[in-house]
C-alpha positions in Angstrom: 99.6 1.5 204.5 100.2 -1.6 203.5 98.1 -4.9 203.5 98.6 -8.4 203.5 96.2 -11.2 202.4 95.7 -15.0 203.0 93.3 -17.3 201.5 92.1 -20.2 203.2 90.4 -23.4 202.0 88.7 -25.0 205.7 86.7 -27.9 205.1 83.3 -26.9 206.0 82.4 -29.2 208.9 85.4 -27.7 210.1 85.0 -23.9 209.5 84.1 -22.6 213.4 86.7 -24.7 214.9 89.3 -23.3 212.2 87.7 -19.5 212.9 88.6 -20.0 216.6 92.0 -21.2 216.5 93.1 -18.4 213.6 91.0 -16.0 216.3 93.1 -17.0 219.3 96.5 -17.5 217.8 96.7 -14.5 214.8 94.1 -11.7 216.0 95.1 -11.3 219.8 99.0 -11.5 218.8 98.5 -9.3 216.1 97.1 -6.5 217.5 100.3 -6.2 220.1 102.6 -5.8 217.0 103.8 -2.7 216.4 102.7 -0.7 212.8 99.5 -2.7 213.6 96.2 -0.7 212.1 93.6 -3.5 211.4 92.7 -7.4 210.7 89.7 -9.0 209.0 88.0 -12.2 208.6 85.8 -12.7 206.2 84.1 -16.9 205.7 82.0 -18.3 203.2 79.7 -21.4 204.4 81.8 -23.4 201.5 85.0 -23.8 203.8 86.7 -20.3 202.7 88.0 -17.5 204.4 89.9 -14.6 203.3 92.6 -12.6 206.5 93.5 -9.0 205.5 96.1 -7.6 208.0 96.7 -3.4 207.5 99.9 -2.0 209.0 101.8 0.9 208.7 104.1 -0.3 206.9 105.9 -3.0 204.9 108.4 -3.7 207.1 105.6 -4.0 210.2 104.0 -6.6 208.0 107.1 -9.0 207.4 108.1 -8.8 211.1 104.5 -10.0 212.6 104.8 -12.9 209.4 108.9 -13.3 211.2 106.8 -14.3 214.2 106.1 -17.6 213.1 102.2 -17.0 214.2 101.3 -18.3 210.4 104.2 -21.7 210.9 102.1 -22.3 214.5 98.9 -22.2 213.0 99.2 -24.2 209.9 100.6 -26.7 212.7 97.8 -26.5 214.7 95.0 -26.2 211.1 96.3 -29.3 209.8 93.0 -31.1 210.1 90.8 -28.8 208.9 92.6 -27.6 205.7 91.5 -28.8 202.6 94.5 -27.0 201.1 97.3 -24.8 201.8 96.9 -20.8 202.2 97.2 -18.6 199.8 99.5 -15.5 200.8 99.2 -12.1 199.0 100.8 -8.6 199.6 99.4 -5.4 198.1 100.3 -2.0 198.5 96.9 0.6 199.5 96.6 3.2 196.4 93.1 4.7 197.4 91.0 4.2 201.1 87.7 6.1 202.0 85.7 6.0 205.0 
């Protein structure tokens, strides 16, 4: 498995809004993609927010980012970033249930 990881700094007066367009432009298109296993969104009241994608693989990862989805949103987040996202990749070593 393999995950990929954005940070995002919302401004907080702008944190739901921000939560609903990521929700409606990332999640539902995501979850059509194939390779696609599971995404998270985790928000702090401060303005941050952390989106973990899991896919099968690598290569299922770099072709949902090949999308575009991330160069749409940013587009569409403009007003309610307080900085640009963070991306991260990292490779699963150890998963429990």
């Amino acid at each position: 498995m393999f995950t990929a990881m954005v940070e995002y700094t919302f401004k907080p007066e702008s944190l739901e809004e921000a939560c609903k367009l990521w929700e409606e432009h990332v999640l539902e298109l995501a979850k059509k993609q194939k390779g696609f296993i599971r995404l998270q969104f985790y928000t702090k009241p401060d303005g941050k927010a952390l989106a973990m994608g899991t896919w099968e693989r690598k290569e299922d990862a770099m072709a949902f980012m090949a999308t575009g989805v991330f160069k749409d949103l940013l587009a569409k987040l403009m007003l309610q970033t307080a900085e640009p996202p963070k991306h991260q990749t990292w490779d699963l070593k150890y998963f429990a249930d």
